[in-house]
DOPA-909902 format. One record per atom (N, C-alpha, C): x, y, z; residue in three letters. Coordinates in steps of 0.02 Angstrom, whole numbers, padded with zeros to 5 digits, always signed. Layout:
# residues N
XYZALA ...
This chain:
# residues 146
-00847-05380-06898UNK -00819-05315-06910UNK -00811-05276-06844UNK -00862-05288-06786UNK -00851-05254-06738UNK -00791-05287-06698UNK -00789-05340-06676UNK -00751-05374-06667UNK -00661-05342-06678UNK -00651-05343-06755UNK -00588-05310-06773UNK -00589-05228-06751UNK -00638-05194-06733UNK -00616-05137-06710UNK -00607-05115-06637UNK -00642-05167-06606UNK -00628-05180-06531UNK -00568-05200-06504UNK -00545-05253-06545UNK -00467-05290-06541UNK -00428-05227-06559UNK -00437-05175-06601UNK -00396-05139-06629UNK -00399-05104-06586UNK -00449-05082-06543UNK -00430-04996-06482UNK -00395-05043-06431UNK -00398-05083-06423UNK -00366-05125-06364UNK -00295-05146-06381UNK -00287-05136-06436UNK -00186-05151-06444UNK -00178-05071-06461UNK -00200-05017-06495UNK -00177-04973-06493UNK -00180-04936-06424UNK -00241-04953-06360UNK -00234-04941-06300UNK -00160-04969-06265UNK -00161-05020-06261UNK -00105-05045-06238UNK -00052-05036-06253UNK -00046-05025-06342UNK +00037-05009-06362UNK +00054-04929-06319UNK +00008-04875-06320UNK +00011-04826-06291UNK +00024-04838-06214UNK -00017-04899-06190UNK +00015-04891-06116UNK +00101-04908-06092UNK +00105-04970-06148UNK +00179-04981-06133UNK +00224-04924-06158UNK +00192-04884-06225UNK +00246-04831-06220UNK +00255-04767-06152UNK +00192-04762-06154UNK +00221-04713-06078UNK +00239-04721-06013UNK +00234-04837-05995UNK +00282-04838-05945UNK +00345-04830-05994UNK +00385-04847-06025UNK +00446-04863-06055UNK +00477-04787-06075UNK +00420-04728-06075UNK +00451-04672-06092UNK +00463-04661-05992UNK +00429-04649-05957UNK +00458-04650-05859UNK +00496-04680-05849UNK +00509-04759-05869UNK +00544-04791-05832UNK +00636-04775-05880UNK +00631-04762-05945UNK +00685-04718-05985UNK +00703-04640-05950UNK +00669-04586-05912UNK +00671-04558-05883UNK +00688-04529-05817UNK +00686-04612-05789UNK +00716-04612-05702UNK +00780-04620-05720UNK +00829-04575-05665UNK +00886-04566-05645UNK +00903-04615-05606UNK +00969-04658-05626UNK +00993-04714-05594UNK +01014-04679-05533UNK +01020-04714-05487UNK +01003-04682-05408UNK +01099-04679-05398UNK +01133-04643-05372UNK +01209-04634-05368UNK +01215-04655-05286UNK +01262-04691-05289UNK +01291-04709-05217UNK +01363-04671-05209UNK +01381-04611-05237UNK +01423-04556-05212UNK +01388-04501-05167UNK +01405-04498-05102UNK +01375-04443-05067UNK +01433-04383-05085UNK +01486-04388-05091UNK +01501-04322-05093UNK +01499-04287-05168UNK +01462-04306-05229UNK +01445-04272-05265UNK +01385-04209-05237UNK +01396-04154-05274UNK +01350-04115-05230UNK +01267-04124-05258UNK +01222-04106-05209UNK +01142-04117-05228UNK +01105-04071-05301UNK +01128-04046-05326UNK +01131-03989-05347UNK +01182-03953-05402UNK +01171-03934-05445UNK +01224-03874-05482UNK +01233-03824-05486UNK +01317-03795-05465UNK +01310-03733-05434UNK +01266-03682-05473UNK +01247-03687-05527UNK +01209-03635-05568UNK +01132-03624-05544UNK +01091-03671-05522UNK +01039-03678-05496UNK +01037-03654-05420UNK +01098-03637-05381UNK +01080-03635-05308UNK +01075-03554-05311UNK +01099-03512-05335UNK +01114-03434-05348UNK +01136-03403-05394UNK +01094-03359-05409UNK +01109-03319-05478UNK +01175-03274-05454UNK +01233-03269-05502UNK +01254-03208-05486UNK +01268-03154-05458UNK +01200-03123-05474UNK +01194-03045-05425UNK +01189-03067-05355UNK +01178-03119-05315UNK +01174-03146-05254UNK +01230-03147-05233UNK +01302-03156-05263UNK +01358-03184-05249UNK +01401-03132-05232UNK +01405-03095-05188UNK +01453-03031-05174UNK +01509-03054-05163UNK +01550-03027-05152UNK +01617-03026-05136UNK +01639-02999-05080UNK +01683-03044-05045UNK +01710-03000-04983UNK +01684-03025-04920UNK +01688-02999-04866UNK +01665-03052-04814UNK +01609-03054-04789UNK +01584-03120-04763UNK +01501-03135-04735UNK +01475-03091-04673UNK +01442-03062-04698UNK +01412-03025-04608UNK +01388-03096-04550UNK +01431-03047-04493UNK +01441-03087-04424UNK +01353-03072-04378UNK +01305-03065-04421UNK +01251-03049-04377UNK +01236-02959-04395UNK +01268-02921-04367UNK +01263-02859-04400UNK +01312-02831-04464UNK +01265-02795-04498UNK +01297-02777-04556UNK +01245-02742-04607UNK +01275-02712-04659UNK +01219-02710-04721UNK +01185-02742-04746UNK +01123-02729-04782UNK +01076-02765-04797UNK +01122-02804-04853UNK +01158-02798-04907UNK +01198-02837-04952UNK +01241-02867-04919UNK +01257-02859-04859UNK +01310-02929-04841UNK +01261-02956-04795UNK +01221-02949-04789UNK +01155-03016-04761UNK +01145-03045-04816UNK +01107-02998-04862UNK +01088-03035-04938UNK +01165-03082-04964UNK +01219-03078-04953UNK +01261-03125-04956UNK +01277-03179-04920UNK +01257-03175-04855UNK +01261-03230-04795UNK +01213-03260-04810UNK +01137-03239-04847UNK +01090-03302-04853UNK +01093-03322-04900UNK +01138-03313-04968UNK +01159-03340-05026UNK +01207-03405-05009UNK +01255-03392-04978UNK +01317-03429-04931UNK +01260-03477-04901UNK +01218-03478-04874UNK +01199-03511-04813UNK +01160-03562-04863UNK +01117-03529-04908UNK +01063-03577-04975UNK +01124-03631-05004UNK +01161-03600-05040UNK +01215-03623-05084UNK +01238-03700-05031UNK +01272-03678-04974UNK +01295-03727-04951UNK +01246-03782-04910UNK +01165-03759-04910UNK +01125-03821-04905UNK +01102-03883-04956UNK +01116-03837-05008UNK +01090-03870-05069UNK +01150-03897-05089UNK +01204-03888-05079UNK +01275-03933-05080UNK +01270-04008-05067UNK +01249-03983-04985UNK +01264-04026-04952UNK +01198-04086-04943UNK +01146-04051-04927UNK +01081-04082-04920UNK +01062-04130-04966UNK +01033-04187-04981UNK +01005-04222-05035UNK +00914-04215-05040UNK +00896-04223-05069UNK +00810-04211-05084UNK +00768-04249-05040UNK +00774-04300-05035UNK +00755-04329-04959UNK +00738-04290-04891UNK +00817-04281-04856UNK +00798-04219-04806UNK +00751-04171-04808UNK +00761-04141-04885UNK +00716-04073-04870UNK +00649-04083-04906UNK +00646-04140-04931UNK +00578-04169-04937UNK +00511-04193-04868UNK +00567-04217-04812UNK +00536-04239-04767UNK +00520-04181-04717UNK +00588-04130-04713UNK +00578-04083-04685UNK +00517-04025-04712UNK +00489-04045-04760UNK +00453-03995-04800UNK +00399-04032-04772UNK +00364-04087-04783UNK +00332-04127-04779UNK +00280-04122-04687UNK +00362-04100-04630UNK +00337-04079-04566UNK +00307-04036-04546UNK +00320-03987-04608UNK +00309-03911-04597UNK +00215-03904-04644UNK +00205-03951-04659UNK +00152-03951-04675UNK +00134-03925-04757UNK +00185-03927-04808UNK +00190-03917-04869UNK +00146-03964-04916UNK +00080-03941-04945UNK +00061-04009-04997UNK +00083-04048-05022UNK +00089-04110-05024UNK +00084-04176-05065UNK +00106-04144-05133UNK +00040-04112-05172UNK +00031-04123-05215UNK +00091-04081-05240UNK +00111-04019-05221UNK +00168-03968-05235UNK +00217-04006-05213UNK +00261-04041-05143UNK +00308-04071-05133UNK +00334-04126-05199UNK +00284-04173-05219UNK +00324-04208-05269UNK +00350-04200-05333UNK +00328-04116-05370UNK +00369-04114-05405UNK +00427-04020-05402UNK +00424-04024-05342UNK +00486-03965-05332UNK +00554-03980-05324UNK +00581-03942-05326UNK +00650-03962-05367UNK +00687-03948-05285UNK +00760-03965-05260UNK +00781-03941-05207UNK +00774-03874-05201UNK +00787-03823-05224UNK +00792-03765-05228UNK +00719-03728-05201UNK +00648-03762-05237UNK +00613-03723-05210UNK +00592-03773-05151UNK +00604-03830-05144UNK +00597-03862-05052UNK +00622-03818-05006UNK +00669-03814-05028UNK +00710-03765-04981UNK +00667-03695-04953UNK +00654-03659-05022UNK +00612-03605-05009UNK +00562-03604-04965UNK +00520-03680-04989UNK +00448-03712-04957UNK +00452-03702-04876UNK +00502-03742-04872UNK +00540-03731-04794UNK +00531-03660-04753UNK +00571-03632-04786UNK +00573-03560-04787UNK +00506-03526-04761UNK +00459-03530-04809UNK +00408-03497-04798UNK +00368-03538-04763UNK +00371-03603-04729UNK +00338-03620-04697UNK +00360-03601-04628UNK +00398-03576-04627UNK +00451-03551-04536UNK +00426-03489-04565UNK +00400-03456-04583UNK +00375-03387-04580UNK +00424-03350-04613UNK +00496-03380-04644UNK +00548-03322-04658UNK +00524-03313-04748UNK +00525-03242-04778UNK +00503-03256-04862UNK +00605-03258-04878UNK +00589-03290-04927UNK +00654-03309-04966UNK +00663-03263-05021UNK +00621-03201-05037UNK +00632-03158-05069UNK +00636-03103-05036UNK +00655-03093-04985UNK +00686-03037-04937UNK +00722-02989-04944UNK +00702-02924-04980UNK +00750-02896-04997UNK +00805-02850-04975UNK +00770-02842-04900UNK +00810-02799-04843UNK +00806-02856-04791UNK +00849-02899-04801UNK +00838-02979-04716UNK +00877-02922-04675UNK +00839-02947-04622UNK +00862-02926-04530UNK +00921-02959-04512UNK +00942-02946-04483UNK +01001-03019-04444UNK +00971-03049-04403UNK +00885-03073-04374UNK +00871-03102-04338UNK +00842-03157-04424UNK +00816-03133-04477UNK +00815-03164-04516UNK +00861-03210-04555UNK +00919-03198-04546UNK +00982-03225-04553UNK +01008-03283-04520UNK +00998-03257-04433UNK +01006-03319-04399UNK +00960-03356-04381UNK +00902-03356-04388UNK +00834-03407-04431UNK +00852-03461-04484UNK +00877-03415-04547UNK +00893-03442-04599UNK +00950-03513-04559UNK +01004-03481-04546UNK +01056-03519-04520UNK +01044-03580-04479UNK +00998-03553-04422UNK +00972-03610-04372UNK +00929-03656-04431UNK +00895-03651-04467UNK +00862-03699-04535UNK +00906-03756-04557UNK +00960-03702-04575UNK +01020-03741-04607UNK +01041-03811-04569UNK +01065-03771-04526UNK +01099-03820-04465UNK +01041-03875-04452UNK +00987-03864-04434UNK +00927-03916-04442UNK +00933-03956-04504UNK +00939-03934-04564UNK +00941-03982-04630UNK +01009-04026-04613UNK +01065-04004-04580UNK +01129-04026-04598UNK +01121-04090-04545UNK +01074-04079-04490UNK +01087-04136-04434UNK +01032-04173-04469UNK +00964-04173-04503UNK +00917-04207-04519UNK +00942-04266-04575UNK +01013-04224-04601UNK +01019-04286-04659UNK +01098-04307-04625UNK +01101-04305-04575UNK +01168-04353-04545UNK +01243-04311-04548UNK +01238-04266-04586UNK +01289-04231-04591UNK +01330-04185-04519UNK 
């Protein structure tokens, strides 16, 4: 009798293990060999109210056309960038392990961000904060070959 209940935690152990590799391995994303699909959807890189209209401040300007140049500047890293880059780049900057593997591009990016000292919730950016932001960018864009 003991016997049959030992055999029994050991296939209901195991049926449970194969279901939760088979539920991960049902869950990984087949890996795409299109680079110019973008990293990202535009809905996830900026809300809305971020998105002004009209033209990018050249360095000086109002605080809302900065707050639009670093919308412009996010938007088109996360375009372009793939999770890799700003995984590794996160990774230099000294970002945990344990937080790096499951953040999404969007807050790598941020991670980034606040690891260069700039906050990504800025609600009056400087234009020296701006061209920080920018010089970042340009770092992500040469780190992944672009």
């Amino acid at each position: 009798m003991r016997r049959l209940v030992i055999i029994g935690a050991c296939l209901v152990g195991l049926g449970w293990l194969a279901w939760l590799v088979w539920r991960r391995w049902a869950a990984t994303p087949e890996p795409q060999g299109d680079r110019d699909t973008p990293a990202v959807a535009e809905e996830e890189v900026a809300p809305e109210s971020y998105r002004p209209s009209g033209q990018w401040a050249s360095g000086q300007g109002d605080s809302e056309e900065l707050l639009g140049e670093l919308a412009e500047l996010r938007r088109d890293a996360l375009k372009r960038v793939h999770r890799r880059p700003l995984y590794a780049m996160a990774e230099e900057r000294g970002v945990p392990r344990y937080r790096r593997a499951f953040m999404t591009n969007g807050q790598l990016f941020d991670a980034i961000l606040n690891a260069e000292g700039v906050s990504p919730e800025a609600v009056s950016p400087s234009p020296a904060t701006v061209e920080r932001v920018r010089a970042l960018t340009l770092q992500m864009f040469d780190f992944a070959g672009e």
